[in-house]
N, C-alpha and C positions, 0 to 999 in steps of 0.2 A: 481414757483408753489405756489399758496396762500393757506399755511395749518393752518386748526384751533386748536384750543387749544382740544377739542375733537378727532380729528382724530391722534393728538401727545400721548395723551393717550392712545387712543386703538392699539397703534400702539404699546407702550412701552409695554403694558398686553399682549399684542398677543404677541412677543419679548419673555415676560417673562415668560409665558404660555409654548412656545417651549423648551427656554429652565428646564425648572421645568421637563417638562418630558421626555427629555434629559438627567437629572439628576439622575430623577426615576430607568430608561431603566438602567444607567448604574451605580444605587447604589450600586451593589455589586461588588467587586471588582475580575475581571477575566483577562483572556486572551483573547485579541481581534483580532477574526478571519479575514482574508482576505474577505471574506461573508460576514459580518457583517459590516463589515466598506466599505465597496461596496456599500451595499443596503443604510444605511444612507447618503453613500456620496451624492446617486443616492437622494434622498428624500429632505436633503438640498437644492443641486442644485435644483428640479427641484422646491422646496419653493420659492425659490430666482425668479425662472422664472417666476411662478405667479404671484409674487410681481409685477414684473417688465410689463408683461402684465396688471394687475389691475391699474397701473398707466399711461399704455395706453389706456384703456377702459373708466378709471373715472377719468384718468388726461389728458396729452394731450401725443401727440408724442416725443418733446423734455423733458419732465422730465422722458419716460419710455426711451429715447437715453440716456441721461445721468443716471442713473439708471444703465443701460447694461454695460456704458464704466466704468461705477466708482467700478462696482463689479468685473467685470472683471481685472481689474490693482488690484483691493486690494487683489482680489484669488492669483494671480503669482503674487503678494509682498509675500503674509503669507506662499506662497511655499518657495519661499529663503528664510522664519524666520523657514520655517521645519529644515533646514540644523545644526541652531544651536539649537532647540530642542532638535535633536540627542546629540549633544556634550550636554548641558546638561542635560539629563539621562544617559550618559555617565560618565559625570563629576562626578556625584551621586549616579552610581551603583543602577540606580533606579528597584529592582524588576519587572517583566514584566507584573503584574498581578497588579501592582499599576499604572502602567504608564497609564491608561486612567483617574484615578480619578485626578491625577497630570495634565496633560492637559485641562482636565473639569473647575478644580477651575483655572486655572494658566487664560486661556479665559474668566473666568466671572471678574478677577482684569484687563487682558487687554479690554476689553467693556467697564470697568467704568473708565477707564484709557482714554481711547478714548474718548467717550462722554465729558470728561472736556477739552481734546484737542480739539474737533469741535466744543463746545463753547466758548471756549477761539478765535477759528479762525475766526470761524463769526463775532466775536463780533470786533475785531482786522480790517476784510476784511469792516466789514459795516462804522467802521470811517475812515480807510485812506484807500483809493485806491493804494495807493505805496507802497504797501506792496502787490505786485503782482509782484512788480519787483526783490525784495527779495525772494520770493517763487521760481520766476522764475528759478534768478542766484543761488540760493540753489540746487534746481532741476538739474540743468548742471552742475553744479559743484558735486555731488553727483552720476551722471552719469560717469563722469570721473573719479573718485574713486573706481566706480564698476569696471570698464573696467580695471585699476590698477591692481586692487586686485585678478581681474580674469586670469592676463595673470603673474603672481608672477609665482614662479617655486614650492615656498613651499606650502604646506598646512596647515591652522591651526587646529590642532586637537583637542584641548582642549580648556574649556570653561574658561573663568578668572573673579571670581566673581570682581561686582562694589560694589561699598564701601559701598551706601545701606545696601545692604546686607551682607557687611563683620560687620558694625557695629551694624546691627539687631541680628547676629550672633555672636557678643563679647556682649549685650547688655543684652542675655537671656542664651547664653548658648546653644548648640547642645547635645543633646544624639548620641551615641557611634554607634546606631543600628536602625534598621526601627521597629517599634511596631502598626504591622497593619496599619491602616487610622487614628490612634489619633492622632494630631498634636501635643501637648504639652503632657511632661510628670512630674513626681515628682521625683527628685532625688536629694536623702540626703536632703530633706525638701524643695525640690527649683524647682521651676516650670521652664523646660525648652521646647527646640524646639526637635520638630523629625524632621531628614533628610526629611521627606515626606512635613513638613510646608517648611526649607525652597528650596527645589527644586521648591515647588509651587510658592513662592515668586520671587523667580529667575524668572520662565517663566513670569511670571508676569510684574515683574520690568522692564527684559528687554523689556518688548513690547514697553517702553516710548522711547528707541531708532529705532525700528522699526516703532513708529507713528512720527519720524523728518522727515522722508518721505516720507509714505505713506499717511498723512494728507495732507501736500500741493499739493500732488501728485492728489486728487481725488479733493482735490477745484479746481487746473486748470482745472476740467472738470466740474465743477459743483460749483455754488457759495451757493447751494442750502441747508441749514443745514438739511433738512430733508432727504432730497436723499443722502448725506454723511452720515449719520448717518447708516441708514438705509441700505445702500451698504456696509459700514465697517463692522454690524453687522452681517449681512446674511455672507460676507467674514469668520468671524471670526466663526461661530457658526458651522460649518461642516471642522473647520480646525484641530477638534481630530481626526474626522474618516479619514480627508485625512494622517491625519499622521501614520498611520495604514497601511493605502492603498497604498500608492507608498513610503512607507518607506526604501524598498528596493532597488525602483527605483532611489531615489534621487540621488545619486553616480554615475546615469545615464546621468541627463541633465548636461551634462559639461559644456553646452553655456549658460544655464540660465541666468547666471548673467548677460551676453552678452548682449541679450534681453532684460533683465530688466534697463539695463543702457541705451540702445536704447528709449525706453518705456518711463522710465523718461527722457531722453532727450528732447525726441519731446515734452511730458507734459511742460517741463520749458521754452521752446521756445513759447508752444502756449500762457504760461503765459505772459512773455514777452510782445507779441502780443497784448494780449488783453489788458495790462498795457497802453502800448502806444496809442491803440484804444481809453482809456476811457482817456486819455490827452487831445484826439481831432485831432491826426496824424490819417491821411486816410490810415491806414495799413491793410492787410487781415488779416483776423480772420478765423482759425479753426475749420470745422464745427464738430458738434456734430458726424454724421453717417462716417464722416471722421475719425475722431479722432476711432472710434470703432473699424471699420474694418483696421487703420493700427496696434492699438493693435493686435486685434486678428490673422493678419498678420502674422507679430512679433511672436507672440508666438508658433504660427504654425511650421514657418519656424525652429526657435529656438529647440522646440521639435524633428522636423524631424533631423535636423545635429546633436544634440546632439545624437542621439538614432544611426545613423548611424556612428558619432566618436565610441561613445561608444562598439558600434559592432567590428570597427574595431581595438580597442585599445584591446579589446579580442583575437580577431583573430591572433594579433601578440603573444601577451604574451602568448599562448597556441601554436604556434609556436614557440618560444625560448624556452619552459620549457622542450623539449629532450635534447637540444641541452647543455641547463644546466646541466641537469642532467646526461649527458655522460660525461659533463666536472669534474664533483664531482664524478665520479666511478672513471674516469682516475687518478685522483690526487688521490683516496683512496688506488687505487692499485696496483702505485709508490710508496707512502708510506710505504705501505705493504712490 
């Protein structure tokens, strides 16, 4: 898709535009209803859908197909970067009523975090083509790691800050407590951090390991730096209110990651593919409306068995909890 230096602009103002008053909407700092993070989810997404239509109407068909698949995988990545949100606000004790300005800012360092990532990749994808092969075996190897990690017996519960931010954090100093939305304070003549700068920073920071990724992840679909951009950002800019909205659920999809390793799988293989294709090997190539509907596939199926493990993993545990508990009367009243 041939974009000009004009349409990159109004693209970044309109971008910047949403979020401003995204910013606005949610300057004061509350508790964020289930309603309310519904309605904007619903409004995001359905931003993202116009996008994506507008660029079928005033671009062509394949850059609004890659468009769909590239937002699509970056949505269910930023869902499994929910899981560790939670840990840290957890990690942080982050008041509940602070948690969406902490999300707000943590999303505006990972966009600008991004954006140096999908310049760095273009610019990387435009001199060597072999570096498609690298993305590729990144991708399946990455795949196989999720799958690892998902079928481990323990859980990790707890967040472990990276050194970043251990040494931003020996570098200024932390305050003892939360002091509203100021970021820094003055103590004993010394300008330090509030818990609220660096939990921001954390969300933030780590998004650079969540773009090892998700970047090569949506170039296999797309070589396109504008429609990566542009899918990562619409991705990212309704992932406060999704963290609101199935916050509860997350604890839910137990196979996600399942899906998501599947997901990039297939991404690293088409890489692959197309590596070899642009060598000059007569290999098949991946089509675009292909690649979509096996994501959305995938993610379907995914959601279904999780939601139905998840039922039945209830079902038991509220069947055993008489059973426990007539075992713990019996032993109270041996004791006795």
């Amino acid at each position: 898709m041939d974009v000009s230096m004009t349409l990159w602009v109004l693209t970044i103002l309109g971008l910047s535009a949403l979020i401003a008053i995204d910013f606005f909407i949610g300057r004061k700092p509350h508790d964020v209803s289930v309603k309310e993070a519904g309605i904007w989810s619903i409004v995001w997404i359905a931003l993202a859908a116009l996008f994506g239509l507008g660029l079928l109407v005033f671009g062509d068909s394949q850059a609004s197909g890659e468009f769909f698949a590239g937002f699509i995988t970056e949505k269910s990545l930023s869902v499994d970067n929910l899981f560790v949100f939670v840990l840290i606000m957890a990690k942080f004790a982050v008041p509940s009523h602070l948690q969406q300005r902490v999300l707000l800012v943590g999303v505006l360092i990972a966009l600008v975090l991004r954006a140096i990532f999908i310049a760095a990749g273009a610019a990387i994808i435009a001199s060597f083509s072999w570096v498609f092969y690298i993305f590729g075996a990144f991708l399946i190897f990455t795949a196989w790691k999720l799958i690892q990690e998902a079928r481990k017996d323990e859980d990790e519960d707890e967040f472990e800050e990276n050194r970043l931010l251990k040494s931003i954090e020996k570098r200024f100093g932390v305050a003892d407590r939360y002091h509203g939305t100021k970021l820094f304070i003055r103590v004993n003549g010394k300008r330090v951090l509030t818990p609220l700068m660096v939990v921001m920073l954390a969300i933030g920071t780590t998004d650079i390991l969540f773009a090892l990724d998700s970047i090569p992840a949506i170039f296999g679909l797309t070589q396109d730096p504008y429609i990566v951009f542009t899918a990562n950002a619409f991705a990212l800019m309704g992932l406060r209110q999704l963290y609101f909205l199935i916050g509860g659920l997350l604890k839910k999809l137990v196979h996600l990651s399942y899906g998501l390793s599947v997901i990039l799988g297939f991404i690293g293989v088409k890489l692959v593919l197309h590596a070899l294709h642009e060598s000059g090997l007569h290999v098949p190539e991946i089509s675009i409306p292909f690649s979509l509907a096996f994501i959305c596939g995938v993610l379907i199926i995914t959601t279904i068995t999780s939601l139905i493990a998840s039922k039945r993993q209830a079902e038991r545990e509220a069947a055993e909890a008489p059973a426990a508990e007539a075992g713990e009367t019996e032993k109270d009243s041996v004791g006795a």
